[in-house]
C-alpha positions, -999 to +999 in steps of 0.1 A: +357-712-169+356-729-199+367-708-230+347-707-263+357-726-294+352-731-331+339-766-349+357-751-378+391-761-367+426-741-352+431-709-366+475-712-368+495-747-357+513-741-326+551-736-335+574-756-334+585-761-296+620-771-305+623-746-330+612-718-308+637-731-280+661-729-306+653-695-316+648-677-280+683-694-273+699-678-300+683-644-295+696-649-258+730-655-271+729-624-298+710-599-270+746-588-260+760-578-296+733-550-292+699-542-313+698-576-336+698-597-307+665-579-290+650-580-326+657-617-326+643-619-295+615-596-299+603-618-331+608-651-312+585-637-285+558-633-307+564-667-318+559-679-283+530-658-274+512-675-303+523-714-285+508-698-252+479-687-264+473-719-284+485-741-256+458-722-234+430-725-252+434-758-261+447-771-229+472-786-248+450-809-268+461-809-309+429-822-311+404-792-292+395-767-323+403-731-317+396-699-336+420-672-318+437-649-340+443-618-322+462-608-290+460-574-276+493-560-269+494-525-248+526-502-250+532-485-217+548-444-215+585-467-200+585-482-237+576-520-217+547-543-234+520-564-217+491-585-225+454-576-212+448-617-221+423-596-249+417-622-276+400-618-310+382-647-330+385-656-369+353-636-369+362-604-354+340-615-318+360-610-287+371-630-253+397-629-228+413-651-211+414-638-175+439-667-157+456-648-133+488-672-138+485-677-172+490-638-177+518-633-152+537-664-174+527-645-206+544-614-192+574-628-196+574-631-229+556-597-235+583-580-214+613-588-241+589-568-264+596-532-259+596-496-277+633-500-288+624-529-304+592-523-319+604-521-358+605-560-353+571-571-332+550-545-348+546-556-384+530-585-367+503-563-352+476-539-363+475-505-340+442-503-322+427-469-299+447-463-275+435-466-235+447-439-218+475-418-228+513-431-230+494-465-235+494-473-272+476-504-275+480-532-307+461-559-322+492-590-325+482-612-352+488-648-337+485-663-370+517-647-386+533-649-348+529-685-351+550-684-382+576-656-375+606-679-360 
């Protein structure tokens, strides 16, 4: 299924693979001194979510324009994050991308976002109805993902 996108152009540049490598490593490294190493980790997560997300809708193409800029994030009652694949354009219109695989791969990035660590991923999100209850859900702004790391 091919997935809708803007003539206007991307909406964030992917970041910096190296970088992010670089990052996640070090957050890897620092998880064991305790709560600044799942911050660390939490933020680079984000980062990468964006470079998924980008990567997917542009097949990998820096050329294919894109207009993503939100990711919906849900909160489960064990404190453990997921992705729906719940996307939001530039203009406030919605999609999702429904890849089986490309969600499971996504998960792991969601899944080093959690309640303990929250005070660092959700600045980078606006909080959105919840579904059910003990599932808070949240709007991740892949713009200022793309740029957290």
């Amino acid at each position: 299924m091919p997935l809708p996108h803007s003539p206007a152009g991307q909406s964030y540049a992917r970041p910096n693979a190296a970088e992010v490598a670089w990052a996640l490593d070090a957050a890897d490294a620092a998880r064991s001194d305790g709560a600044l190493g799942g911050h660390r980790a939490a933020r680079t997560a984000c980062a990468i979510l964006a470079a998924a997300v980008w990567d997917e809708l542009t097949g990998f193409d820096p050329q294919v324009p894109f207009d993503a800029v939100g990711l919906e994030l849900v909160l489960d009652a064990f404190g453990e994050v997921m992705t729906t694949g719940h996307l939001w354009r530039a203009d406030g219109s919605e999609f999702a991308i429904v890849d089986g695989v490309w969600l499971h791969d996504v998960c792991e990035w969601t899944s080093l976002l959690t309640d303990d660590n929250a005070s660092a991923w959700s600045p980078l999100c606006s909080p959105l109805p919840p579904l059910a209850p003990g599932l808070s859900r949240f709007r991740l702004d892949l713009v200022r993902a793309a740029q957290s790391e």
